[in-house]
C-alpha positions as CSV (number, residue, x, y, z in Angstrom):
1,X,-42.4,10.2,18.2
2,X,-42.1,12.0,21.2
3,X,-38.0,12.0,21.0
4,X,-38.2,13.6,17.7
5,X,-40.4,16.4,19.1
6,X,-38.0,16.7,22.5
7,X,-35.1,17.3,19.7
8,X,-37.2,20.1,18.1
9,X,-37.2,21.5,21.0
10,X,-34.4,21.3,21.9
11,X,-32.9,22.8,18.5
12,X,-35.4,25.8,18.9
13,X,-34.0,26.8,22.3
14,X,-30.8,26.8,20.9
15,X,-31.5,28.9,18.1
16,X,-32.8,31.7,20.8
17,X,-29.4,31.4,22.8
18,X,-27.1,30.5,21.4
19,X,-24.1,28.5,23.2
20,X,-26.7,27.9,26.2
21,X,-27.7,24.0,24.9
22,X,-24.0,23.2,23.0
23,X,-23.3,19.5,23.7
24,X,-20.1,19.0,25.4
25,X,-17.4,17.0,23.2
26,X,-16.6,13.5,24.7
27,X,-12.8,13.0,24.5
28,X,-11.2,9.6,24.8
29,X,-9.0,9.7,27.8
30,X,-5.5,10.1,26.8
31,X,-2.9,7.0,27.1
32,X,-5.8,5.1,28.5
33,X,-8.2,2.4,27.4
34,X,-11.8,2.7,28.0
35,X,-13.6,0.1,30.0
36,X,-15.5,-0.7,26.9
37,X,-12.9,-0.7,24.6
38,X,-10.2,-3.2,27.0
39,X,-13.7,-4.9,27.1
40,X,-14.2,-5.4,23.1
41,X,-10.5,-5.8,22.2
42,X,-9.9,-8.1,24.7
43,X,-12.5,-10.2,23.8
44,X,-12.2,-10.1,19.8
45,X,-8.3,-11.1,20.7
46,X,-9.7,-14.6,22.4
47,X,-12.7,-14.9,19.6
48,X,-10.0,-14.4,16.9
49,X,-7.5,-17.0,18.5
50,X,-10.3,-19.7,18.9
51,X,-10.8,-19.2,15.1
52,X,-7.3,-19.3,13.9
53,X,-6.4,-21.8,16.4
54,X,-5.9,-25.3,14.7
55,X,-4.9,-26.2,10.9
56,X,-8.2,-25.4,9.5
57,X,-8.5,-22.2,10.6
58,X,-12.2,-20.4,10.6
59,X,-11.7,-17.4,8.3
60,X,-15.5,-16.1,8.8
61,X,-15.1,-17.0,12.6
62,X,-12.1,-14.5,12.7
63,X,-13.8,-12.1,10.3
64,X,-17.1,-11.7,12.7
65,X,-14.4,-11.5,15.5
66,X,-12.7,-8.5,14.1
67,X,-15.8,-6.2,13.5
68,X,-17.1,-7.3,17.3
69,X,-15.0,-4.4,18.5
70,X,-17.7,-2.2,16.8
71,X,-16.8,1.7,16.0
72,X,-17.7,3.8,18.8
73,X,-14.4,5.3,19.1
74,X,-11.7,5.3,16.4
75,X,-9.5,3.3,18.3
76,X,-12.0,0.4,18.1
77,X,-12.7,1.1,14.5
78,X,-9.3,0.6,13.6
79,X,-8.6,-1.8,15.8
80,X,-11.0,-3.9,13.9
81,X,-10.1,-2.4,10.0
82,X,-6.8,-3.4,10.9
83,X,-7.5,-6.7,12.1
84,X,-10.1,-7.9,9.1
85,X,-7.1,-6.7,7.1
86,X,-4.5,-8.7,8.4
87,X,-7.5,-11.8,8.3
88,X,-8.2,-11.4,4.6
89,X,-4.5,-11.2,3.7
90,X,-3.8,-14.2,5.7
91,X,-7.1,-16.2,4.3
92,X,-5.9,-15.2,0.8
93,X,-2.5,-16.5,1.0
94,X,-3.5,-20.1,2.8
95,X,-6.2,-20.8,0.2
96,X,-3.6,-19.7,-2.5
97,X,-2.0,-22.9,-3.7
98,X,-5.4,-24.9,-3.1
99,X,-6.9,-22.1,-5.4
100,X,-3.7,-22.6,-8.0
101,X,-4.4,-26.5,-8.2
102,X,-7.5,-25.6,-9.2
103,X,-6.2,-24.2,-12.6
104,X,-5.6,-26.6,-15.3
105,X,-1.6,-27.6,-15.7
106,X,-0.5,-26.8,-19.5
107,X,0.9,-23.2,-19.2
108,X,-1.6,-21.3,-21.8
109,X,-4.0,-22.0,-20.1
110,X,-2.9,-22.1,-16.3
111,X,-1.2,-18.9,-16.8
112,X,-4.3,-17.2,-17.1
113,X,-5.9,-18.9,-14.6
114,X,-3.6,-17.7,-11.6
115,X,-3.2,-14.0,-12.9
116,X,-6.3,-13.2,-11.2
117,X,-5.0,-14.8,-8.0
118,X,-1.9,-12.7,-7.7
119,X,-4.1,-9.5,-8.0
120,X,-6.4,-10.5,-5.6
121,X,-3.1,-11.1,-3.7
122,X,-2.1,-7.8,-4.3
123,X,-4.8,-5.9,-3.4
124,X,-5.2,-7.7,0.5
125,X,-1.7,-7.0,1.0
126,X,-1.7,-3.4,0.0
127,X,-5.4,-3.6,2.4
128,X,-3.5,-4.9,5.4
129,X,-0.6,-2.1,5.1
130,X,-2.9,0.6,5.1
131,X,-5.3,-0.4,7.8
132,X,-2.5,-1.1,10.1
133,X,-1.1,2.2,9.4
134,X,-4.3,4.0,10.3
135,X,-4.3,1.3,13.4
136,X,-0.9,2.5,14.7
137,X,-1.8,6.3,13.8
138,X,-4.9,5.7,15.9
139,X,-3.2,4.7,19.1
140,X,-0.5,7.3,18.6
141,X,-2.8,9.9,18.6
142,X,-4.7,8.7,21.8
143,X,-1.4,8.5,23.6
144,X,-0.7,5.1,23.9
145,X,3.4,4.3,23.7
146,X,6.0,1.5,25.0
147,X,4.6,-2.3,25.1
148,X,0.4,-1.5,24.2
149,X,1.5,0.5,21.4
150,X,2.9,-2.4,20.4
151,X,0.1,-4.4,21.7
152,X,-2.3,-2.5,20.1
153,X,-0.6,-2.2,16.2
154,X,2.2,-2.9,13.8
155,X,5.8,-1.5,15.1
156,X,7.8,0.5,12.3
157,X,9.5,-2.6,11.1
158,X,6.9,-4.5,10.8
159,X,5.2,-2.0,8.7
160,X,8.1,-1.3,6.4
161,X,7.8,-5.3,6.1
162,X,4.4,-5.1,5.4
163,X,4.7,-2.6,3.0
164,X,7.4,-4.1,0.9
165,X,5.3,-7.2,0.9
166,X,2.9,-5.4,-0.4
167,X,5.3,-3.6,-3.5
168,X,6.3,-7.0,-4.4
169,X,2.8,-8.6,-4.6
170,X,1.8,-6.0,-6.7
171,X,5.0,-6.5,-9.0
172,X,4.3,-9.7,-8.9
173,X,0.5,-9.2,-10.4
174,X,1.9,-6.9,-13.0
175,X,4.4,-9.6,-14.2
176,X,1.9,-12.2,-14.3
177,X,-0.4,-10.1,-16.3
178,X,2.5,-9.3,-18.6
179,X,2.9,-13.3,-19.3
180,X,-0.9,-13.3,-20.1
181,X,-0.3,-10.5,-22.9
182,X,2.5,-12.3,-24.1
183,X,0.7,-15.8,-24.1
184,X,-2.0,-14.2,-25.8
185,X,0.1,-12.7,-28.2
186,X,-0.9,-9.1,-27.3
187,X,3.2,-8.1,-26.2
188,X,6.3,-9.7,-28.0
189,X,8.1,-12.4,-25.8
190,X,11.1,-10.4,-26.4
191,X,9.6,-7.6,-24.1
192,X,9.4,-10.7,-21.3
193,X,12.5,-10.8,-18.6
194,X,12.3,-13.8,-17.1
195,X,15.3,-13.1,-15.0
196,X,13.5,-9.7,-13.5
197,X,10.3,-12.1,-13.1
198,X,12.4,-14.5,-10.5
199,X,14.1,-11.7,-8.5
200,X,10.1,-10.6,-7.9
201,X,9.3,-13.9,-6.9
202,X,12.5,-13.8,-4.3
203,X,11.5,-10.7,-3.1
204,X,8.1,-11.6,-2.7
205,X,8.9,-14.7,-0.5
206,X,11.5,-12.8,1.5
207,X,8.3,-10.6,3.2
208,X,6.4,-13.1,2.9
209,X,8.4,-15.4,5.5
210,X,8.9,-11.8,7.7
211,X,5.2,-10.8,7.5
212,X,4.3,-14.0,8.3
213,X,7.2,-14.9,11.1
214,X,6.6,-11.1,12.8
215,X,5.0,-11.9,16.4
216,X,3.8,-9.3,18.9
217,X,2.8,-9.3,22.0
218,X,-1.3,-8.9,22.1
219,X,-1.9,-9.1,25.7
220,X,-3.9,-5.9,26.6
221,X,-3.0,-6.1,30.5
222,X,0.0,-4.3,29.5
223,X,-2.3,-1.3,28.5
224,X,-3.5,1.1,30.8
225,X,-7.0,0.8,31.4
226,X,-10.0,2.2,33.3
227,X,-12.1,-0.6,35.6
228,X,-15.9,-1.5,34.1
């Protein structure tokens, strides 16, 4: 253990003068990737496309892709929060109707079956929104701007998008579990509007189309970067 003795020592010296042993604080260079960090992203972007790539897209493939990036510097951490959001919404809306065949077809009993879907539904896209807001607060705050702030996160439209997508979802879990109450005679079907149930389901699709249609450019050569 002779590291843990060093570190004794180390702490005991600093006791007697203090200031004389204070580490210096590493600070990310401003506006600039690390060689490591263009390094991991870079590499988690090609390891995430080969996954995705296809119409039978490797969900646990993209996953392990995401967290490569690791968390040495909170760029990189949410870099990859941001990304296994964005997967788990994605994965959870593909296997959606595949999961909803599932459930048996007469309504008492289908009903039921689905709520559970729409809240899981809910909660990834309210997962994605926030990690990508962290992701685009991140790279703010390390001084990126122009095309690799775009690169590196979610542009303000895409995040109001994102977050409306997100406020529907969730309307649309709370209106499912209503028809569960109602079916299970828990809440009169008088307290059931049908017609404030469809607008959700519009509203829902709308952000769902622009979530889904949003592209951005992910190519990290438009970052600045330091050389390995």
């Amino acid at each position: 253990m002779r590291g843990a003795r060093a570190g004794l020592l180390t702490v005991g010296a600093c006791l007697i003068a203090i200031g004389c042993c204070a580490p210096s604080a590493w600070a990310a260079p401003y506006g600039t990737l690390t060689a490591q960090e263009y390094t991991l992203v870079g590499s988690a972007q090609s390891a995430l496309k080969q996954a995705l790539r296809g119409n039978r897209p490797n969900w646990s493939a993209a996953q392990t892709a995401c967290l490569s990036v690791g968390s040495s510097t909170t760029l990189l951490a949410r870099q990859g929060q941001s990304c296994v959001g964005q997967v788990t919404l994605d994965d959870t809306l593909a296997s959606f109707p595949a999961e909803e065949r599932r459930c048996p077809k007469a309504e008492t009993r289908k009903i039921p079956c689905i709520a559970p879907l729409y809240r899981a539904l809910a909660g990834a896209a309210a997962g994605a929104y926030a990690s990508d807001v962290k992701a685009r607060q991140a790279a703010g705050e390390r001084g990126f701007t122009g095309t690799c702030l775009t690169a590196l996160s979610s542009t303000p439209t895409q995040l109001r998008n994102e977050h409306k997508l997100a406020t529907s979802t969730n309307k649309l879990a709370a209106d499912m579990t209503s028809l569960v109450n109602v079916l299970a005679g828990q809440t009169p079907p008088s307290k059931l509007d049908q017609t404030h149930i469809d607008a959700d389901v519009n509203v829902f699709q709308h952000y769902v189309n622009l979530v889904l249609g949003a592209s951005t450019p992910d190519e990290l050569t438009v970052c600045p970067h330091q050389s390995a």
